[in-house]
C-alpha positions in Angstrom: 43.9 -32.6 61.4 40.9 -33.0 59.1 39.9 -29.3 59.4 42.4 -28.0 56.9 43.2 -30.6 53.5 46.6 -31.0 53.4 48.0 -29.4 49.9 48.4 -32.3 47.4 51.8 -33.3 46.1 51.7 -33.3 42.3 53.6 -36.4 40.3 54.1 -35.6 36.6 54.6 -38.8 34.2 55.9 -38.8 30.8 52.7 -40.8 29.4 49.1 -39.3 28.8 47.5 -42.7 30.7 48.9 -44.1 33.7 47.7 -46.5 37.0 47.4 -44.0 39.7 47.1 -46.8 42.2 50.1 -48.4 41.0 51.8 -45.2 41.6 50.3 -44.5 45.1 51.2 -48.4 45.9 55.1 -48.1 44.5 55.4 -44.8 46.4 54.3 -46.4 49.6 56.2 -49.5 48.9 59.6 -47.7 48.3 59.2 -45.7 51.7 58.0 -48.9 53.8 61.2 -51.0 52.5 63.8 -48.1 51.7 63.3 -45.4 54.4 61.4 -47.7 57.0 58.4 -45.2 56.7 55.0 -46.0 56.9 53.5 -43.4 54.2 49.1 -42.7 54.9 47.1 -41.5 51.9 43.5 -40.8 52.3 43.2 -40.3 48.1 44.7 -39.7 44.8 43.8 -38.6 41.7 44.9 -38.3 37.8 45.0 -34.7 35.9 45.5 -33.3 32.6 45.5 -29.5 33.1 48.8 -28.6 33.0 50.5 -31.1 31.4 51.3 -31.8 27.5 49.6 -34.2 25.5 52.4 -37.0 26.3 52.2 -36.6 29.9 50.0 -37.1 33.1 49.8 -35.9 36.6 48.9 -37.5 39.4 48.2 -35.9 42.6 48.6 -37.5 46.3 46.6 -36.5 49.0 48.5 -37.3 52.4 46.1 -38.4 55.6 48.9 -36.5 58.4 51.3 -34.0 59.2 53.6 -36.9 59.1 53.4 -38.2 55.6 53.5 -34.7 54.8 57.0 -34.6 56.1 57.9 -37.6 54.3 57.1 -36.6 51.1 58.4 -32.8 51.4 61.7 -34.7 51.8 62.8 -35.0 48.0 65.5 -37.3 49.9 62.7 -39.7 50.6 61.4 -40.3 46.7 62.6 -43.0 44.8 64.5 -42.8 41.6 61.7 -44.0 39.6 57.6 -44.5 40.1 55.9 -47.1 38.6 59.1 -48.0 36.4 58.6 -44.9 35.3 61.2 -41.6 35.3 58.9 -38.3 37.0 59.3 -34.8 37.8 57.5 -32.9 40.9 56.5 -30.0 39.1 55.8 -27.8 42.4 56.3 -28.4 45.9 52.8 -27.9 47.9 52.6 -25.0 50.5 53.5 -25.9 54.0 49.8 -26.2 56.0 48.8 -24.7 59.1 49.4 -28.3 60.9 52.9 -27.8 60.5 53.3 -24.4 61.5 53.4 -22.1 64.3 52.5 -18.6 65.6 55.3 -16.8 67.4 53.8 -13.6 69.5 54.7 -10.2 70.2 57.8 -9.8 68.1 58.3 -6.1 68.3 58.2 -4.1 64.9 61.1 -2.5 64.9 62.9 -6.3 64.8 64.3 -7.0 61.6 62.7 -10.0 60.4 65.5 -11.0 58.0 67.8 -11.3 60.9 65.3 -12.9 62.9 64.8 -15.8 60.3 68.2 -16.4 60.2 68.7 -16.7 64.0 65.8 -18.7 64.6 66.7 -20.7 61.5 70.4 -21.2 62.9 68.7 -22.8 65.9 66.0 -24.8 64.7 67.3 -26.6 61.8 63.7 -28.0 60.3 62.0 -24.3 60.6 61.8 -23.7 56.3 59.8 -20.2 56.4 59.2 -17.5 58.7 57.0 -15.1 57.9 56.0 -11.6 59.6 52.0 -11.5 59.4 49.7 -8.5 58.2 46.5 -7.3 59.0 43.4 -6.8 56.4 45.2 -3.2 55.4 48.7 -5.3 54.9 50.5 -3.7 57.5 53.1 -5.3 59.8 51.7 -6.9 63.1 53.4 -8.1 66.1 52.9 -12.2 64.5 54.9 -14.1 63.1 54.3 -17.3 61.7 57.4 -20.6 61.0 56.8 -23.0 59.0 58.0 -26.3 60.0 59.6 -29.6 57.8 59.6 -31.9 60.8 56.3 -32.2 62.6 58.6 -33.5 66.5 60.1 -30.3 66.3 57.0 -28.1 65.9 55.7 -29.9 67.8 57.9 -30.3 71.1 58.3 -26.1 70.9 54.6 -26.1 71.0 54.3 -28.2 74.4 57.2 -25.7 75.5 55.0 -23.0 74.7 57.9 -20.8 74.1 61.1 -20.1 71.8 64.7 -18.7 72.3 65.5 -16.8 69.7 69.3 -14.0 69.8 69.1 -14.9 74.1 65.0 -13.0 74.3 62.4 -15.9 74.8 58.7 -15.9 72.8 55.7 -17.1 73.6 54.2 -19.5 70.7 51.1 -20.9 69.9 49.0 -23.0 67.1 48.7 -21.6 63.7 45.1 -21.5 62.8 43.9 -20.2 59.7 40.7 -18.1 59.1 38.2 -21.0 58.4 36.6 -21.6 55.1 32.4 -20.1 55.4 30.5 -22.3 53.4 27.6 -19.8 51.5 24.3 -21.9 50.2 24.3 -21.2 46.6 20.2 -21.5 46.8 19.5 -20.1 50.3 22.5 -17.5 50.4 22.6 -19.2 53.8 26.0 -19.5 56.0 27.4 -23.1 57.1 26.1 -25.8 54.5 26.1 -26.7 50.7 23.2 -26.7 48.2 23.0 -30.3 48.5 22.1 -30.1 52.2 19.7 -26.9 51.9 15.9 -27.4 52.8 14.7 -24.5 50.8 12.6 -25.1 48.4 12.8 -21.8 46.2 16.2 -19.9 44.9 17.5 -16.4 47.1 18.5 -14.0 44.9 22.0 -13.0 46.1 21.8 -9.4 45.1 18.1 -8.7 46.3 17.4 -11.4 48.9 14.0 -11.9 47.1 12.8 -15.8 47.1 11.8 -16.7 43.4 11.2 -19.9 41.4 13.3 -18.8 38.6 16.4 -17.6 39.7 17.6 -16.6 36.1 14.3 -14.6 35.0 14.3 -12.8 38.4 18.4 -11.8 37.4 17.4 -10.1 34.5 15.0 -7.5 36.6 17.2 -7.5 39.7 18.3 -3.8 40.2 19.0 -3.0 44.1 22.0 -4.9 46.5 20.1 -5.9 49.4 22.8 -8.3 51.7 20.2 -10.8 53.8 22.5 -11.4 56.8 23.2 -7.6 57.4 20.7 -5.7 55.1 23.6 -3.6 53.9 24.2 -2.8 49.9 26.3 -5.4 48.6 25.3 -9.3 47.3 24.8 -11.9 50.5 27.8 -14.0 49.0 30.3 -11.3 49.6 33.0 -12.5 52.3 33.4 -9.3 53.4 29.7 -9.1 54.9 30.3 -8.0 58.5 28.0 -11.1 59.1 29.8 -13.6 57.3 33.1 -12.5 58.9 31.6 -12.5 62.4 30.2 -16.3 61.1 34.0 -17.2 60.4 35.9 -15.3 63.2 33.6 -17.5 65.5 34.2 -20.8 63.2 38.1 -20.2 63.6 38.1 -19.3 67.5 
């Protein structure tokens, strides 16, 4: 469940300063004694970007597809957070954990009608969504999006779903997985922090120099080091780097 962060939900307080662990600690509180919910963070933090000058937000990060759940349940927050009154300014995107791929539904099937039906049967699916392909056309996938991780999760050991009398076969949603580029090395799987190289890769050229900024100012070809092909070795769409991540997601 690590592989993909689960979205953060966003708490917006009316005051510029507040305890983000008191609020994480009411929060958990109010579901353990109210709603008989046991609620797992793994962080939180405080933020200023969007708000006013008189207000705060702090943002939750939930540990599983459970707590997830719970908090996507506006039924399950309490009236007020820290003794304080709060908005949720956003709802966070449903992740891949609580979601499913639904195969081979034929192109010529209206996918509004097919949302409502498989809607009308599964009461916790909240989107469905007909996939594209890298030149945005329809495919043949189509991925739900689930509020209640038993559901999702009970069609998944089914490995099937019933939707207007034909049956589908189903599997887990995985999304294309993140390629970590080396900002010195241009290499593929690992952060500067962790590279071993002791001089700077151009990214346009490939060239190894000391002084990455002088070398910029002379740089004039695109020179990819993975494929050797005319474009920078950062650029995702490197046949390389997407072979790298194709392999990373399988």
């Amino acid at each position: 469940e690590t592989r993909y962060p689960f979205p953060p939900f966003i708490v917006r307080l009316p005051l510029p300063n507040v305890d983000e662990r008191k609020v994480s600690e009411d929060l958990i509180k109010h579901l353990k004694e109210n709603k008989h919910m046991e609620l797992e963070l793994c962080g939180y933090r405080k933020s200023s970007i969007k708000c006013s000058s008189n207000e705060c937000d702090v943002l939750l990060f939930v540990k599983t597809k459970q707590s997830f759940a719970m908090l996507y349940d506006a039924a399950n927050w309490p009236r007020l957070i820290a003794g304080l009154a709060y908005t949720l300014p956003t709802a966070p995107s449903i992740p891949p954990q609580l979601s499913l791929l639904v195969k081979n539904v034929h192109l010529s099937t209206d996918i509004v009608s097919f949302a409502v039906d498989v809607k009308s049967t599964y009461s916790s699916v909240q989107n469905v969504v007909r996939l594209k392909n890298r030149n945005q056309m329809d495919i043949k996938l189509v991925k739900l999006e689930f509020v209640d991780p038993h559901q999702r999760d009970e069609i998944l050991t089914r490995g099937k779903i019933l939707v207007n009398s034909l049956t589908y076969e189903v599997e887990e949603f995985l999304a294309p997985a993140r390629v970590l580029i080396c900002s010195k090395c241009m290499g593929l799987g690992h952060f500067r922090k962790q590279c071993a190289q002791n001089q700077s890769t151009c990214r346009k050229c490939g060239v190894h120099c000391e002084d990455i900024l002088e070398h910029s100012k002379v740089c004039a070809k695109l020179q990819c080091i993975h494929c050797q092909g005319d474009h920078m070795s950062n650029d995702l769409r490197c046949p390389k780097v997407r072979q790298f991540r194709a392999e990373l997601t399988k």
